[in-house]
PDB file with SEQRES, HELIX, SHEET and CRYST1 records, atoms N, CA, C and O in Angstrom:
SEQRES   1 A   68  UNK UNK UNK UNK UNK UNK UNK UNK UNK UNK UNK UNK UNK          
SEQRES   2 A   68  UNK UNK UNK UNK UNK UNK UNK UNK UNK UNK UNK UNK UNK          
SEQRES   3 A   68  UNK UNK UNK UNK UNK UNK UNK UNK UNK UNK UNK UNK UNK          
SEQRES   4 A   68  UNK UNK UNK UNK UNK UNK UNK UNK UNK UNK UNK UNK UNK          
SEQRES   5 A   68  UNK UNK UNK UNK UNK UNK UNK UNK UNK UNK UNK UNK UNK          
SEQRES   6 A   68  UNK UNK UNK                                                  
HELIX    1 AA1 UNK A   52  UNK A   56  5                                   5    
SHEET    1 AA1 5 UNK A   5  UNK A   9  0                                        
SHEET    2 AA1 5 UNK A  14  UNK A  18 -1                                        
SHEET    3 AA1 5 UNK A  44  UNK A  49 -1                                        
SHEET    4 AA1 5 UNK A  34  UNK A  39 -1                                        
SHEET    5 AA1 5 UNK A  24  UNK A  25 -1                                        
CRYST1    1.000    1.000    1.000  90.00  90.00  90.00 P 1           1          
ATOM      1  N   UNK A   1     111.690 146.089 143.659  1.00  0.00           N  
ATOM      2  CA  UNK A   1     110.662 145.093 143.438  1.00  0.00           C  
ATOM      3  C   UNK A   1     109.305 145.705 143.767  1.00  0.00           C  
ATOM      4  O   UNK A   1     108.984 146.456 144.688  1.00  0.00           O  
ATOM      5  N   UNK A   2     108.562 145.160 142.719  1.00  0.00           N  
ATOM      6  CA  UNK A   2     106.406 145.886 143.042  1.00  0.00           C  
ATOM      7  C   UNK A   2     106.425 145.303 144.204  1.00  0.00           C  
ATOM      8  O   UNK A   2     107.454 144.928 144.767  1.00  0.00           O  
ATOM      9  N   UNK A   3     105.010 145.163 144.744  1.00  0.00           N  
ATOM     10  CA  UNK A   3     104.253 144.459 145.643  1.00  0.00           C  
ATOM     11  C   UNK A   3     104.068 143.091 145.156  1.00  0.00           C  
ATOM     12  O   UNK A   3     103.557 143.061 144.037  1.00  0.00           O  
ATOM     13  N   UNK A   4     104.379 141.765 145.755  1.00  0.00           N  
ATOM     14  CA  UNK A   4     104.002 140.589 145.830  1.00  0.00           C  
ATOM     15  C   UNK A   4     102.752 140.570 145.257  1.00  0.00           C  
ATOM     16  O   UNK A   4     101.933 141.082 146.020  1.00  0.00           O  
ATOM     17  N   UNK A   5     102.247 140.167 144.170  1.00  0.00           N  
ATOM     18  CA  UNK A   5     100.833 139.617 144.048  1.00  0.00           C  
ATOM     19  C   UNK A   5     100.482 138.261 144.155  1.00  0.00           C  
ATOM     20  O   UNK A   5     100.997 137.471 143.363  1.00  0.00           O  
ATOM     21  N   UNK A   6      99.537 137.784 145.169  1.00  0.00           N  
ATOM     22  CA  UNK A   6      99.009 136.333 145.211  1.00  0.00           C  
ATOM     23  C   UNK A   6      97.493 136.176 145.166  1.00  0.00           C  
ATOM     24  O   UNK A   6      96.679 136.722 145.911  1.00  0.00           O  
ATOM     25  N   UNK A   7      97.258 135.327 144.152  1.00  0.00           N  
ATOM     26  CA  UNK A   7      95.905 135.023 143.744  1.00  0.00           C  
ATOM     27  C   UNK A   7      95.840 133.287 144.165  1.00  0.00           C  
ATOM     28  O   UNK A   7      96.784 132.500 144.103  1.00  0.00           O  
ATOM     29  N   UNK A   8      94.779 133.066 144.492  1.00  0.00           N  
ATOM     30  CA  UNK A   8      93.921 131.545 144.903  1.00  0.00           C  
ATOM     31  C   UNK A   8      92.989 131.516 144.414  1.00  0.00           C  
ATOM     32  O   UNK A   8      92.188 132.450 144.382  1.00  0.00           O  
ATOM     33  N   UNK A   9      92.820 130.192 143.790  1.00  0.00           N  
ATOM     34  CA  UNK A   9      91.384 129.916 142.789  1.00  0.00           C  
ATOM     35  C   UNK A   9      91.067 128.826 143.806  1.00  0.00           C  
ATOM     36  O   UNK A   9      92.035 128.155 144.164  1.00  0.00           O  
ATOM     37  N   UNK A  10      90.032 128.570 144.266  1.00  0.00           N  
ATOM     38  CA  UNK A  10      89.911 128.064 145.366  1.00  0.00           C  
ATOM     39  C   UNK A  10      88.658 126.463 144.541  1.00  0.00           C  
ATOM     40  O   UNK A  10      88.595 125.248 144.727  1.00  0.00           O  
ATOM     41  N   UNK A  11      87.899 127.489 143.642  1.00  0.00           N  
ATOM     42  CA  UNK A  11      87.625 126.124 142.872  1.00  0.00           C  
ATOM     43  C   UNK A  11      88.552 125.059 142.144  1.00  0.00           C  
ATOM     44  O   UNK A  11      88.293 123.860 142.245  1.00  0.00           O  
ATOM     45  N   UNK A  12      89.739 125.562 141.339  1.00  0.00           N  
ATOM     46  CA  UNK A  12      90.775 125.008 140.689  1.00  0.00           C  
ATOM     47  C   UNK A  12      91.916 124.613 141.768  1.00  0.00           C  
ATOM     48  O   UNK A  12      92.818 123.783 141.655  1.00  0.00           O  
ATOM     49  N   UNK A  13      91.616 125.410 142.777  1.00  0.00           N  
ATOM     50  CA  UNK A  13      92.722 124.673 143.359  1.00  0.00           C  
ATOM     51  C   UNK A  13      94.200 124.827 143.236  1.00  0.00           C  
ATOM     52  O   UNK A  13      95.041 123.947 143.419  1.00  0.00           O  
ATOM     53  N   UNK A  14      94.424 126.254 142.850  1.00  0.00           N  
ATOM     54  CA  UNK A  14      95.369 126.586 142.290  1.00  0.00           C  
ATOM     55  C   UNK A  14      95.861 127.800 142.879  1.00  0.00           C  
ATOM     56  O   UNK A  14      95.154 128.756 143.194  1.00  0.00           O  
ATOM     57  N   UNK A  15      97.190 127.712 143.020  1.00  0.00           N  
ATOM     58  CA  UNK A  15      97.829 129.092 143.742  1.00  0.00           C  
ATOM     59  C   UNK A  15      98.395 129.993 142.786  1.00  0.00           C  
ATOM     60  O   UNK A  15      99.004 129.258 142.009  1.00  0.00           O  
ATOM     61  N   UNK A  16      98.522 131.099 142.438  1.00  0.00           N  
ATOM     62  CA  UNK A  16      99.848 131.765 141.697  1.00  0.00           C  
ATOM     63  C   UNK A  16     100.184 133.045 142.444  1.00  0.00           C  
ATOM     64  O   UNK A  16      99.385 133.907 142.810  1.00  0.00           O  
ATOM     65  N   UNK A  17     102.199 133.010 142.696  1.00  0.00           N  
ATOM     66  CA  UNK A  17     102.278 134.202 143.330  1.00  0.00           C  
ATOM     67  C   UNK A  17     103.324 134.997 142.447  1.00  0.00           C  
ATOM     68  O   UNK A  17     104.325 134.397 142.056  1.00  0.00           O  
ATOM     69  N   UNK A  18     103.108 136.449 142.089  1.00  0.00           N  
ATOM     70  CA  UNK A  18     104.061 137.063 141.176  1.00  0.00           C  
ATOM     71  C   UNK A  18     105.137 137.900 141.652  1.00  0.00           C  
ATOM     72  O   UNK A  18     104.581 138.763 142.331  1.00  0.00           O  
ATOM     73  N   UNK A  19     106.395 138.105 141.656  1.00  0.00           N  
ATOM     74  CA  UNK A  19     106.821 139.157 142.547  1.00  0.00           C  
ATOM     75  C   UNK A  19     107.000 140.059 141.319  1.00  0.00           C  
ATOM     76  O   UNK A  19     107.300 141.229 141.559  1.00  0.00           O  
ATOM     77  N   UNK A  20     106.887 139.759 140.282  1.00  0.00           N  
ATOM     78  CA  UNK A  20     106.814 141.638 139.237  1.00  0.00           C  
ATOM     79  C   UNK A  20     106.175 141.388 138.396  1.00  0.00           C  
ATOM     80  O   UNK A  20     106.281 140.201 138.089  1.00  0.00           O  
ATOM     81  N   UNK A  21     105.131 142.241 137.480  1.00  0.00           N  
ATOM     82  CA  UNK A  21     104.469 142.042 136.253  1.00  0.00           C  
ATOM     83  C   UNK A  21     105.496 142.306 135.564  1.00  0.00           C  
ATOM     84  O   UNK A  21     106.201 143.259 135.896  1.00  0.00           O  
ATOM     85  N   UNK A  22     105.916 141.277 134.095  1.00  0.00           N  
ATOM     86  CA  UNK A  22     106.669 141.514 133.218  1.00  0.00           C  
ATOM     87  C   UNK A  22     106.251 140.216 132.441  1.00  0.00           C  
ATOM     88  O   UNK A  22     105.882 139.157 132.947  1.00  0.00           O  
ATOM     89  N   UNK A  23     106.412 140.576 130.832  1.00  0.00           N  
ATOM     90  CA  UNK A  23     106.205 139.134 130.120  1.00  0.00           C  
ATOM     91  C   UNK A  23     107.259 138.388 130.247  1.00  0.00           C  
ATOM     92  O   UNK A  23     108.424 138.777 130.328  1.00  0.00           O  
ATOM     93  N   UNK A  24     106.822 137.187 130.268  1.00  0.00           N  
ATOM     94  CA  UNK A  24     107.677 135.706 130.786  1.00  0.00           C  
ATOM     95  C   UNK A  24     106.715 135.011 130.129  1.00  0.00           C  
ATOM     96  O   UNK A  24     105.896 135.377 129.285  1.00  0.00           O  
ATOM     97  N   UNK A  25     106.933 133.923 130.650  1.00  0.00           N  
ATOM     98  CA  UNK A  25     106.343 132.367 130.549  1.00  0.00           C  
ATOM     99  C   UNK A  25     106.573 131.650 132.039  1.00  0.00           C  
ATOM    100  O   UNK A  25     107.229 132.030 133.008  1.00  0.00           O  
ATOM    101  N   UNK A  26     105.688 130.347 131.803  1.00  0.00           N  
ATOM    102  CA  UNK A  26     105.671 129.121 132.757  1.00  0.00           C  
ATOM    103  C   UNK A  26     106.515 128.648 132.511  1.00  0.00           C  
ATOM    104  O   UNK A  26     106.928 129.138 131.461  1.00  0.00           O  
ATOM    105  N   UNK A  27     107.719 127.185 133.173  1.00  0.00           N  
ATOM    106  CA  UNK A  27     107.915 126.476 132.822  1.00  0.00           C  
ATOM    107  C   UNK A  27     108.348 125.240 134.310  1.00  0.00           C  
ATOM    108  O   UNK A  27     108.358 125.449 135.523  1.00  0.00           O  
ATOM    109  N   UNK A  28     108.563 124.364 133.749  1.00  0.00           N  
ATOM    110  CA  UNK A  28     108.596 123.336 134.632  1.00  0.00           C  
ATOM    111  C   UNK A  28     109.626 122.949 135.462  1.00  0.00           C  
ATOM    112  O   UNK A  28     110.715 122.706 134.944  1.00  0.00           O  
ATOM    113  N   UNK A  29     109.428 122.807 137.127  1.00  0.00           N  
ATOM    114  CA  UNK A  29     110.087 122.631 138.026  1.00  0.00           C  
ATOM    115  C   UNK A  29     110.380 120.987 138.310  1.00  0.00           C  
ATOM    116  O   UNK A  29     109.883 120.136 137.572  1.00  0.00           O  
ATOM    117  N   UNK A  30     111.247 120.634 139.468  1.00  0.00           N  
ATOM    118  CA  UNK A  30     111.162 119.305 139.492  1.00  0.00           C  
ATOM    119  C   UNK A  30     110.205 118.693 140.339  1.00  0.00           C  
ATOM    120  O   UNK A  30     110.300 117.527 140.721  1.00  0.00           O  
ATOM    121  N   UNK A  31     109.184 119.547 140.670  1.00  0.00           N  
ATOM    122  CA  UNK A  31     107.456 119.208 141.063  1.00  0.00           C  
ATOM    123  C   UNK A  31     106.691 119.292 140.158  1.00  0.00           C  
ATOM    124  O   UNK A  31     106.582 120.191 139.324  1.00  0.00           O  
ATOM    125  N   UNK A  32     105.940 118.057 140.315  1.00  0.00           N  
ATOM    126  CA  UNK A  32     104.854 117.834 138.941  1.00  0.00           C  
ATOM    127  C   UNK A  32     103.927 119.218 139.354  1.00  0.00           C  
ATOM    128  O   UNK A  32     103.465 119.637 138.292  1.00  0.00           O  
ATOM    129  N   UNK A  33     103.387 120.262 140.720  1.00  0.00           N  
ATOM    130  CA  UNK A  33     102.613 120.817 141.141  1.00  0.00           C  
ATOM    131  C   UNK A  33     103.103 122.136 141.026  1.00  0.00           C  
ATOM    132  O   UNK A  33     102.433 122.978 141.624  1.00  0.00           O  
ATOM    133  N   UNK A  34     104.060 122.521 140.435  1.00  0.00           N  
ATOM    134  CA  UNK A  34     104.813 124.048 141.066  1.00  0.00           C  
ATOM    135  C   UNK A  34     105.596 124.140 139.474  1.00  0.00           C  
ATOM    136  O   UNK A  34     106.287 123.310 138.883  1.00  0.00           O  
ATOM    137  N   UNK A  35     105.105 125.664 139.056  1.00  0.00           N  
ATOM    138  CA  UNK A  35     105.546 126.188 137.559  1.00  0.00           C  
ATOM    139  C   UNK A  35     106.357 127.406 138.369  1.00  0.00           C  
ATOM    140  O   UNK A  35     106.161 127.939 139.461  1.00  0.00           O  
ATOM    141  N   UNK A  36     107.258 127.576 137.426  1.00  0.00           N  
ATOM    142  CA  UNK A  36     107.807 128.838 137.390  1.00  0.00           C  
ATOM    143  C   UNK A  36     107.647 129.584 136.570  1.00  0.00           C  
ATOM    144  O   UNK A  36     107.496 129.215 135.405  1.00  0.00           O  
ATOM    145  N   UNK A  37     107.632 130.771 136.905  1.00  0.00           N  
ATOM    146  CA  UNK A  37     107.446 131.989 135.750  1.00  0.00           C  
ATOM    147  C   UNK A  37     108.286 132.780 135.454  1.00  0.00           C  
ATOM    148  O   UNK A  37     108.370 133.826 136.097  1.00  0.00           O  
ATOM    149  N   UNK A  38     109.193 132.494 134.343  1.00  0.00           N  
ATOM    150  CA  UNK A  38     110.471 133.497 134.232  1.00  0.00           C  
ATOM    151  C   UNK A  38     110.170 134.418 133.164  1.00  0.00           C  
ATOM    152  O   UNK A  38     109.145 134.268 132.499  1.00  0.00           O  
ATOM    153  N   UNK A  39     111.117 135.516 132.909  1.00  0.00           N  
ATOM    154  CA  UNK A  39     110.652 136.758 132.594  1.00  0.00           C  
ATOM    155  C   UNK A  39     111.663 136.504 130.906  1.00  0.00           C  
ATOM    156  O   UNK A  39     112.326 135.474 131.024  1.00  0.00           O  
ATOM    157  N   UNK A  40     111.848 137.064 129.740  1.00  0.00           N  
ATOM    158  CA  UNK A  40     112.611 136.761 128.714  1.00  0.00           C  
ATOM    159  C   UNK A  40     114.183 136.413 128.806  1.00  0.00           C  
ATOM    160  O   UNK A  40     114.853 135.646 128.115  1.00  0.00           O  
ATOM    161  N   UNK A  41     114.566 137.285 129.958  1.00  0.00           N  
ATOM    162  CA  UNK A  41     116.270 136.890 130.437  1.00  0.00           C  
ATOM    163  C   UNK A  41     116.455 135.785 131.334  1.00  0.00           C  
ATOM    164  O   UNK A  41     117.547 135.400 131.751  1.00  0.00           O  
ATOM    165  N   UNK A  42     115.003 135.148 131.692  1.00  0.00           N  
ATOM    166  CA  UNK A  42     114.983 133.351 132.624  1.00  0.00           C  
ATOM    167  C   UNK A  42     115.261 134.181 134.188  1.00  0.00           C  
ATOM    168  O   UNK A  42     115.720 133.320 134.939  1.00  0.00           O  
ATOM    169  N   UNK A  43     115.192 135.023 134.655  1.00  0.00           N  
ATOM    170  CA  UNK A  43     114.711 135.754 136.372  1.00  0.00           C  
ATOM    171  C   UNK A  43     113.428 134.888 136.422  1.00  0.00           C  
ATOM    172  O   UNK A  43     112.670 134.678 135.476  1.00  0.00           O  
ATOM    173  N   UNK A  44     113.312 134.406 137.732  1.00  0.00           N  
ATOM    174  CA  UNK A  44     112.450 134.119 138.400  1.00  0.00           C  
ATOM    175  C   UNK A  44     111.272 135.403 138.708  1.00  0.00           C  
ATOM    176  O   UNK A  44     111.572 136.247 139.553  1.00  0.00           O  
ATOM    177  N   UNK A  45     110.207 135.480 138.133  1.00  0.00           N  
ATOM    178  CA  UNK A  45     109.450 136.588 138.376  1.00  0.00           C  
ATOM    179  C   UNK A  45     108.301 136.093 139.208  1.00  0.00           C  
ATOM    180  O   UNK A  45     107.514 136.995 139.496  1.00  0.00           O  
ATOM    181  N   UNK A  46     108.009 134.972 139.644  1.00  0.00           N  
ATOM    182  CA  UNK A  46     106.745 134.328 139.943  1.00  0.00           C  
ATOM    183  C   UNK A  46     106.394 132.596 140.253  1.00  0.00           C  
ATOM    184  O   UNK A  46     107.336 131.818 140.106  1.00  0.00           O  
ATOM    185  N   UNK A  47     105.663 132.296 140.481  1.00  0.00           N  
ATOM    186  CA  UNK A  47     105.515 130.729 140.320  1.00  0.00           C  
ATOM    187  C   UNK A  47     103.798 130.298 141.093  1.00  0.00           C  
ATOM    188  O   UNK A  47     103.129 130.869 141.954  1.00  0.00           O  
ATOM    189  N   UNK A  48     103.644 129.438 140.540  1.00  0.00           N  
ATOM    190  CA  UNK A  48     102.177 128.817 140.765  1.00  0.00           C  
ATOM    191  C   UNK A  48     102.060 127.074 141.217  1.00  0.00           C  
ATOM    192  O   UNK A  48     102.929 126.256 140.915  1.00  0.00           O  
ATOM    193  N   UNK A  49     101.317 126.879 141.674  1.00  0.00           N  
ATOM    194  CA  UNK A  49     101.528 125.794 142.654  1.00  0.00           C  
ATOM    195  C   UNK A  49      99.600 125.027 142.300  1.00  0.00           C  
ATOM    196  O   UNK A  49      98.552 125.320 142.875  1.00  0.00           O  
ATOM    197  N   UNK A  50      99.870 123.954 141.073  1.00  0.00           N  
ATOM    198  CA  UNK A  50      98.353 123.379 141.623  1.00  0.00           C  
ATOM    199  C   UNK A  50      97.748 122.442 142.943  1.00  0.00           C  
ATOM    200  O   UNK A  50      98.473 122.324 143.931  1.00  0.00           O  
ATOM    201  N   UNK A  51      96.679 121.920 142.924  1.00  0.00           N  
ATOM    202  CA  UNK A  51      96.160 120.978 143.910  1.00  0.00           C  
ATOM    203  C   UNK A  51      96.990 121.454 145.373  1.00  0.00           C  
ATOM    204  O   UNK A  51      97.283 120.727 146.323  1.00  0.00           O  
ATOM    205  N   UNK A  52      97.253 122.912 145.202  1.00  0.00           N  
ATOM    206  CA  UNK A  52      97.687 123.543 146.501  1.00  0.00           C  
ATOM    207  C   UNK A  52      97.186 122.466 147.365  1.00  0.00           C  
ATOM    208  O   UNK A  52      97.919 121.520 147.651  1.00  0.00           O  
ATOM    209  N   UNK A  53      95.778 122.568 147.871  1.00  0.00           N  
ATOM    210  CA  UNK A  53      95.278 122.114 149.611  1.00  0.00           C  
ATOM    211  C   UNK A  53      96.103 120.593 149.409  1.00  0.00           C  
ATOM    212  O   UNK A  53      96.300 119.966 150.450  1.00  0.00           O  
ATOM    213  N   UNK A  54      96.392 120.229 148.636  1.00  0.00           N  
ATOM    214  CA  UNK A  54      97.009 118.637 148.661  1.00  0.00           C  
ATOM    215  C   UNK A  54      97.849 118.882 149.483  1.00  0.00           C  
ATOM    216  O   UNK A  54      97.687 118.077 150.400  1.00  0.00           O  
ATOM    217  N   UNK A  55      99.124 119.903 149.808  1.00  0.00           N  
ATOM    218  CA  UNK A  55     100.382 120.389 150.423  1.00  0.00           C  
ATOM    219  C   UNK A  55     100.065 120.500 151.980  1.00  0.00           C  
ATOM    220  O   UNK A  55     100.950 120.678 152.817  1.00  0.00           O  
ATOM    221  N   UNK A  56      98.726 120.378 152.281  1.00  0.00           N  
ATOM    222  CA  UNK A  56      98.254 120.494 154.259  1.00  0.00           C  
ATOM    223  C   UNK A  56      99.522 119.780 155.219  1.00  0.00           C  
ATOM    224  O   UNK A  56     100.163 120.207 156.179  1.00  0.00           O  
ATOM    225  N   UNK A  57      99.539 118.688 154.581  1.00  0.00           N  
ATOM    226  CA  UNK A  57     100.382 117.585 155.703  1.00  0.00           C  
ATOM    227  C   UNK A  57     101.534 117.546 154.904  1.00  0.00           C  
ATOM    228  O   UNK A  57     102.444 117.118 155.614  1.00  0.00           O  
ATOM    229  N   UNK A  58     101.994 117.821 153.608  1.00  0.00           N  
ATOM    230  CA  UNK A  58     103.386 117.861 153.175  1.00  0.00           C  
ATOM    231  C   UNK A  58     103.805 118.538 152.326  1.00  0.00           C  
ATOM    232  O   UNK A  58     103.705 118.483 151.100  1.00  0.00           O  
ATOM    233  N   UNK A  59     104.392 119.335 153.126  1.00  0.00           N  
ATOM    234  CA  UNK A  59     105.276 120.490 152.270  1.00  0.00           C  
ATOM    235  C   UNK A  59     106.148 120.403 151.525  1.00  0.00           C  
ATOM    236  O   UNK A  59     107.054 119.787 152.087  1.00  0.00           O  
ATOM    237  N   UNK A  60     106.556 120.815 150.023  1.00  0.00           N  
ATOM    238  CA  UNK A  60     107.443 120.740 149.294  1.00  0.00           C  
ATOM    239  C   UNK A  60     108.520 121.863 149.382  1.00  0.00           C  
ATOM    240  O   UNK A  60     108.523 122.901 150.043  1.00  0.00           O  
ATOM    241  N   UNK A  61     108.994 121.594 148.933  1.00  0.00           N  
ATOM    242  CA  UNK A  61     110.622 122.138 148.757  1.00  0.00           C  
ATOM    243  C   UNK A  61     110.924 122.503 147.018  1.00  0.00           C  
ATOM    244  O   UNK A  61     110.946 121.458 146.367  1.00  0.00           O  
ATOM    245  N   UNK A  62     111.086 123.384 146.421  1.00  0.00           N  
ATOM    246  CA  UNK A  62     111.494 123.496 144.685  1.00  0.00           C  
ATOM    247  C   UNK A  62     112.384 124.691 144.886  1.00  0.00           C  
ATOM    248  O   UNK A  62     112.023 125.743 145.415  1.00  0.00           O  
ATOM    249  N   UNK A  63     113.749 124.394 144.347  1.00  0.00           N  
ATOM    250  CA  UNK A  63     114.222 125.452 144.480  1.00  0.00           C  
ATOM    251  C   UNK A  63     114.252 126.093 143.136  1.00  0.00           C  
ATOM    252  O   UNK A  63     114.247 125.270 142.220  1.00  0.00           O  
ATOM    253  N   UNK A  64     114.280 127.265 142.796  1.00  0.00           N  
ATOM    254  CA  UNK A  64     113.433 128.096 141.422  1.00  0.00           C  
ATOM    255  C   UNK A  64     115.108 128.697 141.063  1.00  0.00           C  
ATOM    256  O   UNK A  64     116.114 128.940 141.731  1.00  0.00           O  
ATOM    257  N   UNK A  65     114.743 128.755 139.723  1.00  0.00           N  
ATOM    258  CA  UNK A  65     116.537 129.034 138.872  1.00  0.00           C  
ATOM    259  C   UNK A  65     115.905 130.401 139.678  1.00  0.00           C  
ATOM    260  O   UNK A  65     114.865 130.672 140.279  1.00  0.00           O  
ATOM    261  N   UNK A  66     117.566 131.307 139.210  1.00  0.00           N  
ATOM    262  CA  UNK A  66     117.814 132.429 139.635  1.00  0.00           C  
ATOM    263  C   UNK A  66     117.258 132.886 141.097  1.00  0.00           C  
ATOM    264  O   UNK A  66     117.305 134.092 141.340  1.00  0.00           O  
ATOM    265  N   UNK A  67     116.853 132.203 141.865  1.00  0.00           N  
ATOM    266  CA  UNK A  67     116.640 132.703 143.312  1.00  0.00           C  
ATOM    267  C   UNK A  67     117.590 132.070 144.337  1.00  0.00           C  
ATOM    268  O   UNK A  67     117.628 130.851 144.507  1.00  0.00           O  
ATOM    269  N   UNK A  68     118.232 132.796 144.904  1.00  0.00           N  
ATOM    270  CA  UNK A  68     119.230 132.752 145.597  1.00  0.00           C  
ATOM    271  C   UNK A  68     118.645 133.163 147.267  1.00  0.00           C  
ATOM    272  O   UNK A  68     119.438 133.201 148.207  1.00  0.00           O  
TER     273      UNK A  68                                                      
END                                                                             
C-alpha cells in the first residue's frame, strides 16, 4: 500500500482520504455524509466524508465493502 493521502477543504467542509491512487469511482454508503471510492474490481481504495465538522459530538460508524 502508497502513503495514506488526506485532504480537507475546510471551506466545503469536506474530508477525502485515499489509501492508493488508482481509477475508481464514488459511490454511496449507508451515510447520507460518507462516499466510497472503489477502484474497477469494487476494493475499497478511499472514501470522503462531507459537512465533516458536523461529526464533533457524533461519530459515525460506515462499514466500507471490501474492508475487513
Amino acid at each position: 500500500m502508497e502513503k495514506v493521502k488526506v485532504w480537507y477543504d475546510p471551506e466545503g467542509d469536506y474530508l477525502e482520504v485515499m489509501f492508493e491512487k488508482k481509477e475508481g469511482y464514488f459511490k454511496e454508503t449507508a451515510s447520507d455524509q460518507i462516499m466510497e471510492k472503489v477502484d474497477m474490481a469494487g476494493n475499497v481504495i478511499g472514501f470522503s466524508i462531507l459537512k465533516v465538522s458536523s461529526l464533533k459530538d457524533h461519530p459515525i460508524e460506515v462499514a466500507l465493502a471490501g474492508v475487513k
